[in-house]
ZAFI-587864 format. One line per 2 residues: their letters; for each residue x, y, z of C-alpha. Coordinates in steps of 0.1 Angstrom, whole numbers. Layout:
% residues N
a> X:Y:Z ~ ...
//
This chain:
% residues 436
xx> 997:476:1170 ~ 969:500:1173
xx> 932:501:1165 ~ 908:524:1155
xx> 875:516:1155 ~ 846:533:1146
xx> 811:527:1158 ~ 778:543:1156
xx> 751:538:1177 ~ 769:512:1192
xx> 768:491:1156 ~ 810:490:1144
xx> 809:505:1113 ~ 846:499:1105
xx> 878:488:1118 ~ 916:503:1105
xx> 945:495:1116 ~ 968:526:1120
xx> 1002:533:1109 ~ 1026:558:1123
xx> 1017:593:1110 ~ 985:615:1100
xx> 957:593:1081 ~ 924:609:1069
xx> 894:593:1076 ~ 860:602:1053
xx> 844:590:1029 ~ 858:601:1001
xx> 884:595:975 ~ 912:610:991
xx> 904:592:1028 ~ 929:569:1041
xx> 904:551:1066 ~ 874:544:1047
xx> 833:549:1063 ~ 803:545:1038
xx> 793:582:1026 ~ 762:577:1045
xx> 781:581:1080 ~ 803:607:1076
xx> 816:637:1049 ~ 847:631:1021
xx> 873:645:1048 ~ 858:640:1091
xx> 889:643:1107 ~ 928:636:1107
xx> 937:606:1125 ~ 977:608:1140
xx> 997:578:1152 ~ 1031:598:1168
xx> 1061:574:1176 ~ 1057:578:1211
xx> 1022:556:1207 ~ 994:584:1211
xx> 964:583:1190 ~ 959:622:1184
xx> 922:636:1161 ~ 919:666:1148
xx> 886:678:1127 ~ 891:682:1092
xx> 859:688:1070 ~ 828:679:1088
xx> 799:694:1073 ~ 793:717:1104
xx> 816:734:1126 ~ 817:706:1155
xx> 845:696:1183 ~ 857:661:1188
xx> 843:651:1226 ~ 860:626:1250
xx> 848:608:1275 ~ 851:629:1302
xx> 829:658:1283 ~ 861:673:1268
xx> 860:691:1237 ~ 878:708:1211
xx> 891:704:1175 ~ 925:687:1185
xx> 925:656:1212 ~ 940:629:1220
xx> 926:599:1224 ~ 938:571:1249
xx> 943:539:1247 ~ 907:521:1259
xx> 888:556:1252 ~ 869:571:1226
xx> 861:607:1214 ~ 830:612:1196
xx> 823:630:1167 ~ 798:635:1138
xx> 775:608:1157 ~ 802:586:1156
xx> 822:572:1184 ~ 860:568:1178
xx> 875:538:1197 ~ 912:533:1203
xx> 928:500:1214 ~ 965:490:1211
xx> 965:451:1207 ~ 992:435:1232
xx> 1021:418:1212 ~ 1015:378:1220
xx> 1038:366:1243 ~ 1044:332:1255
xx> 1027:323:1282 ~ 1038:321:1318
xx> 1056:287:1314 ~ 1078:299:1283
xx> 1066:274:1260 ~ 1066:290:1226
xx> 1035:277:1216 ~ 1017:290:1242
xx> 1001:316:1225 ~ 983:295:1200
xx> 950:284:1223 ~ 925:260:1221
xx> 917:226:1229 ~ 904:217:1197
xx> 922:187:1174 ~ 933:212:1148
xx> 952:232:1170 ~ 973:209:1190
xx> 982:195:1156 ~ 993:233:1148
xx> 1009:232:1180 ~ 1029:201:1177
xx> 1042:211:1142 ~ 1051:245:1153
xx> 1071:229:1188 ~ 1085:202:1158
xx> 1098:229:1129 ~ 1104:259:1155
xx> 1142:247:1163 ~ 1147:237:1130
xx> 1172:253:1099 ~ 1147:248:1075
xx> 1124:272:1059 ~ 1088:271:1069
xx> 1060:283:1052 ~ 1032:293:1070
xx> 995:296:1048 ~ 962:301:1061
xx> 930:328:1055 ~ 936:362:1065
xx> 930:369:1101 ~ 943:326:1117
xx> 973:340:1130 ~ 1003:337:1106
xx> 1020:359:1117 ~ 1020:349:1151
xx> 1032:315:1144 ~ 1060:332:1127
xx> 1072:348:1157 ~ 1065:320:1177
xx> 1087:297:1152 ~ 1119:327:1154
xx> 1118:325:1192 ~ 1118:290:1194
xx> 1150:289:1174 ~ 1165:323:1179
xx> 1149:335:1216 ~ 1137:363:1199
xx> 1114:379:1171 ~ 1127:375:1135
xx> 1152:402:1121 ~ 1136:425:1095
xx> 1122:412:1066 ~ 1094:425:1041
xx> 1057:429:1034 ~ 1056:415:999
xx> 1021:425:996 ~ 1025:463:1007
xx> 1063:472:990 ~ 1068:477:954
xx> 1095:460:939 ~ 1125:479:940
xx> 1121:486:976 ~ 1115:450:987
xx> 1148:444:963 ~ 1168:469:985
xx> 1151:456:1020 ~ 1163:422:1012
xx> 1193:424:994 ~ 1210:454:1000
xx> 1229:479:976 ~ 1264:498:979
xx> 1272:532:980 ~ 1266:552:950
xx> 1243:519:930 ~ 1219:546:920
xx> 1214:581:919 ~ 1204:592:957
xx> 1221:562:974 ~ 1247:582:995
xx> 1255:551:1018 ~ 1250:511:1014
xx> 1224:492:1025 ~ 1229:464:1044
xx> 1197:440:1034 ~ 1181:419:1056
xx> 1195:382:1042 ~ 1227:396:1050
xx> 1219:414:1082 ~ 1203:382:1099
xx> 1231:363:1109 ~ 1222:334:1114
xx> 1188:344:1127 ~ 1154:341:1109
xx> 1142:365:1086 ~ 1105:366:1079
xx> 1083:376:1044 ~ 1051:384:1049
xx> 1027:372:1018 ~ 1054:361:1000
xx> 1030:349:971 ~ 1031:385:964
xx> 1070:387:959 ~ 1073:406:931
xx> 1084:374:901 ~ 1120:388:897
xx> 1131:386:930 ~ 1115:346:937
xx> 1147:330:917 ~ 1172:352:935
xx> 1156:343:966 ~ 1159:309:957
xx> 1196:309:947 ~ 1198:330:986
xx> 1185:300:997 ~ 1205:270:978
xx> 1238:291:975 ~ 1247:308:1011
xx> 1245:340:992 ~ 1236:373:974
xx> 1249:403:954 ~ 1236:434:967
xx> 1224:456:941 ~ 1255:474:924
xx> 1275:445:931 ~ 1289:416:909
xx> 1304:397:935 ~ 1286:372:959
xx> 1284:379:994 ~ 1282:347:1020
xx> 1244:346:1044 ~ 1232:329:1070
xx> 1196:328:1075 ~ 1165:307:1079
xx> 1134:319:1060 ~ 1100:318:1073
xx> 1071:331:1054 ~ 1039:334:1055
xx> 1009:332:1025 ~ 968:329:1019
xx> 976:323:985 ~ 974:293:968
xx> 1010:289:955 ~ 1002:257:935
xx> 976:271:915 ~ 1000:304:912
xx> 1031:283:895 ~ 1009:263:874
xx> 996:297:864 ~ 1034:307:858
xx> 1033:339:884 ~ 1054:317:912
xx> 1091:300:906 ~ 1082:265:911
xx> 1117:259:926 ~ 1111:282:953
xx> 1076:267:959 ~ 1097:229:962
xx> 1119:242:989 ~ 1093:260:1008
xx> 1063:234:1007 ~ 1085:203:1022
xx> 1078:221:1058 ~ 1045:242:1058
xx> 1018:245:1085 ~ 986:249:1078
xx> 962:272:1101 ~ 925:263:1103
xx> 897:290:1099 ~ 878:296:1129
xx> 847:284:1120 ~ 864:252:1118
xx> 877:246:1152 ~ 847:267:1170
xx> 854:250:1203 ~ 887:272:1210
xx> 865:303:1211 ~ 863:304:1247
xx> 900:298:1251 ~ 906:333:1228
xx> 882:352:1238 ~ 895:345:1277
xx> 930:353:1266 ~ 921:380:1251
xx> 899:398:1280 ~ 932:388:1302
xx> 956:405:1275 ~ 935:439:1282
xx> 953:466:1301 ~ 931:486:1330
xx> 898:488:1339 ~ 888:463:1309
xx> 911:434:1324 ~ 895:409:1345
xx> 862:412:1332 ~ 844:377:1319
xx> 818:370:1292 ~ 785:358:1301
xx> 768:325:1289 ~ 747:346:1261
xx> 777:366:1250 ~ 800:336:1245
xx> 771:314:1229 ~ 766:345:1207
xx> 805:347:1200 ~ 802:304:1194
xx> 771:310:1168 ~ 794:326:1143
xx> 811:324:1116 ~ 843:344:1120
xx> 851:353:1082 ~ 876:372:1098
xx> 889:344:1120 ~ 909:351:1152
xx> 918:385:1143 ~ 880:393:1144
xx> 872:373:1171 ~ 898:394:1195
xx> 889:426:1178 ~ 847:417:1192
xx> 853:407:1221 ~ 881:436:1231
xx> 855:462:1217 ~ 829:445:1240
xx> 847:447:1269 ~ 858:483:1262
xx> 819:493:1255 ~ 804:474:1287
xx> 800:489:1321 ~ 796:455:1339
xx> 824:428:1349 ~ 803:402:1333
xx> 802:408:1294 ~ 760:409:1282
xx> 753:394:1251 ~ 741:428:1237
xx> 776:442:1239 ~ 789:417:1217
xx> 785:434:1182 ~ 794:413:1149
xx> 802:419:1118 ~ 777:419:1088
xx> 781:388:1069 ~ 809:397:1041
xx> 824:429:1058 ~ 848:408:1087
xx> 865:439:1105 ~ 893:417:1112
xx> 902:409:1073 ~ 899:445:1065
xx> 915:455:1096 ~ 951:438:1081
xx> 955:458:1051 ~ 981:488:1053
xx> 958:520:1052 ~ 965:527:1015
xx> 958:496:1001 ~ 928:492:1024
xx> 913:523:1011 ~ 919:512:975
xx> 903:479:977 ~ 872:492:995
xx> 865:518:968 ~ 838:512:940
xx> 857:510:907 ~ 846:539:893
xx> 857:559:926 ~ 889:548:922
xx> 892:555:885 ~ 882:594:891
xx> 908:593:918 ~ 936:584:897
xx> 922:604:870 ~ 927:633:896
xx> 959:623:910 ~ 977:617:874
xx> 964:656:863 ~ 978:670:899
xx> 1011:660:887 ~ 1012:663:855
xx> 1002:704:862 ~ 1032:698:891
xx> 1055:689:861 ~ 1060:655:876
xx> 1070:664:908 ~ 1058:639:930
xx> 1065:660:962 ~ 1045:692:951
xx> 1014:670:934 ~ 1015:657:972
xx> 1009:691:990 ~ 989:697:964
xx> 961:665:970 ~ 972:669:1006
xx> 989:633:1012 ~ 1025:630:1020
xx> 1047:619:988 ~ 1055:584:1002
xx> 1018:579:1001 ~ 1009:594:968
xx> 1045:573:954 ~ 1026:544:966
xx> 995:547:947 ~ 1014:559:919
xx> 1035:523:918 ~ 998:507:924
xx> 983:525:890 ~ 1016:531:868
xx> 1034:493:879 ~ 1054:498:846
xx> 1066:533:850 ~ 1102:545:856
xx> 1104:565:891 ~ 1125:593:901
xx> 1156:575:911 ~ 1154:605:940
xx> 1124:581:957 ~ 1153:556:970
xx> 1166:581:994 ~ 1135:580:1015
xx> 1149:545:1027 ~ 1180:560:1042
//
């Protein structure tokens, strides 16, 4: 996973995670990765993850002709950024950092990587070493930002000696394409499906397959879920007849699913099997005493000149005196940026630079970059957006690729805040080939 993170004056002013392939970041309605109009223009520069891992920046509508500069007094309109650098821009400095994917620790116990001394934790810990081997589905439920989805890895390699097989985002996929990711379809099921689709249920195995926010599945597909689960087995879509699975299902939430079936928008026999083996992760603020734990894992995590370096007494006091609204997520985030930003092995208090209270960098940090940008804008900012997006197309005679070139977004992005505006609307059965 890789960060970009955005600071000014040495203040962070916001913190995106970046998916693979160009992202805009501005301040205005057609930015991916959102800053407050204040610091920068509607379109700053383009923001490129390639598949190879390299952050690339190119400028894109700063107010004044201006170069991107790296720290080694480099400049020009296209650079790219390495990991642990910046490039500075605008007044702005531009930090990249890819997080380390936890590991166990040097022992191989798969609980290693959730630290902390704290009674709250080894709790966590003793469930997790209890359910990891286990059949059963586990739900995992906690704020944004504890770790879920850490513990869900944790859980597959305790049973499986490996990550989970592919499952979904049920918070970031609209429905028919978290249908198709999870059950499958044959050849020819739609218009545009050239080939089948194997679906993850059927594609695990044996092994475990893992939804992410799955109080976000989509209603229609929690009961056939459910029969996946009690029955062995699926139809993939096109099909009539049942196909035998093997899997075990863990999942992760922060919603309350009690309150969501007795509000009728969760199948309460999905929410039985799930909740007979759940763990429960603890905000920060609530087991404070594992801060120094994290934080030291997470200076040791770094790779090159940042590794090794320590936090002084003021800096980890300062780190202890917070509230973490953005829990561990934000915690690691500080204290990497720190580490990056200081020029001394021993981490001063005044390079440890929090959050505004309400803004945690870490809980906005987990939203995919669309949906990020769409819950950060004022209402009325996204109503003129759609307003503008709906009329591109509509003079693009519905074509959802030329209305793309048009706004300047790809058509898998624009598709996406299409579904988000228009959940009821029919799409061009020509979207489903972009899975293949």
């Amino acid at each position: 996973m890789v960060r970009l993170h955005v600071l000014r004056a040495g203040v962070l002013q916001g913190s995106f995670c970046l998916g693979e392939g160009p992202q805009c970041l501005g301040s205005g309605v057609l930015a991916d990765l959102v800053l407050r109009a204040s610091l920068a223009p509607s379109l700053l520069c383009r923001i490129d993850l390639t598949p190879d891992g390299r952050v690339m920046a190119r400028v894109a509508g700063a107010a004044e002709p201006c170069d991107l500069r790296l720290s080694d007094g480099t400049t020009a309109d296209l650079v790219t950024i390495p990991n642990g650098d910046f490039a500075e821009l605008a007044g702005l400095r531009l930090l990249v950092l890819a997080e380390p994917d936890p590991r166990p620790d040097a022992h191989n116990d798969p609980t290693g990587p959730l630290r902390g001394p704290s009674e709250a934790m080894h709790r966590v810990r003793e469930k997790v070493a209890r359910l990891g081997p286990t059949d059963e589905p586990v739900l995992v439920t906690g704020e944004p930002g504890t770790g879920k989805g850490l513990v869900a890895r944790t859980l597959a390699r305790a049973r499986d000696g490996k990550g989970p097989s592919t499952g979904a985002d049920c918070s970031r996929l609209p429905l028919d394409v978290i249908e198709s990711l999870l059950f499958g379809y044959r050849e020819g099921a739609f218009e545009g499906a050239s080939r089948e689709l194997i679906g993850s249920l059927e594609a695990a195995g044996g092994n475990t397959v893992f939804l992410d926010e799955i109080g976000d599945l989509p209603p229609e597909l929690q009961p056939r879920l459910f029969n996946a689960l009690q029955e062995k087995a699926i139809c993939r879509r096109g099909e009539s007849e049942p196909r035998g699975v093997k899997f075990r299902l863990v999942a992760t939430t922060y919603r309350d699913l009690d309150r969501l079936v007795a509000e009728g928008r969760f199948h309460p026999e999905l929410h039985r099997v799930l909740r007979n083996d759940t763990i429960e992760l603890p905000p920060l603020r609530s087991h404070k005493s594992d801060i120094g734990d994290l934080a030291r894992a997470a200076l040791h995590a770094l790779e090159g000149p940042p590794r090794g370096k320590t936090l002084s007494h003021g800096a980890l006091d300062k780190l202890r005196r917070h509230d973490w609204p953005g829990n561990v997520r934000e915690l690691l985030a500080t204290v990497r940026i720190a580490a990056v930003a200081s020029d001394k092995s021993e981490i001063p208090i005044e390079a440890v630079v929090l959050q505004p209270p309400g803004d945690p960098a870490g809980r906005q940090a987990s939203s995919a970059p669309w949906q990020r940008r769409i819950d950060n804008l004022p209402a009325h900012l996204e109503d003129l957006e759609r307003a503008h997006c709906l009329k591109t197309l509509a003079t693009a005679h519905k074509s959802v690729a030329e209305a793309a070139r048009e706004l300047g977004l790809e058509p898998v992005e624009l598709q996406r805040r299409l579904d988000r505006w228009q959940p009821g609307a029919r799409r061009p059965a020509r979207r489903h080939a972009q899975m293949h």
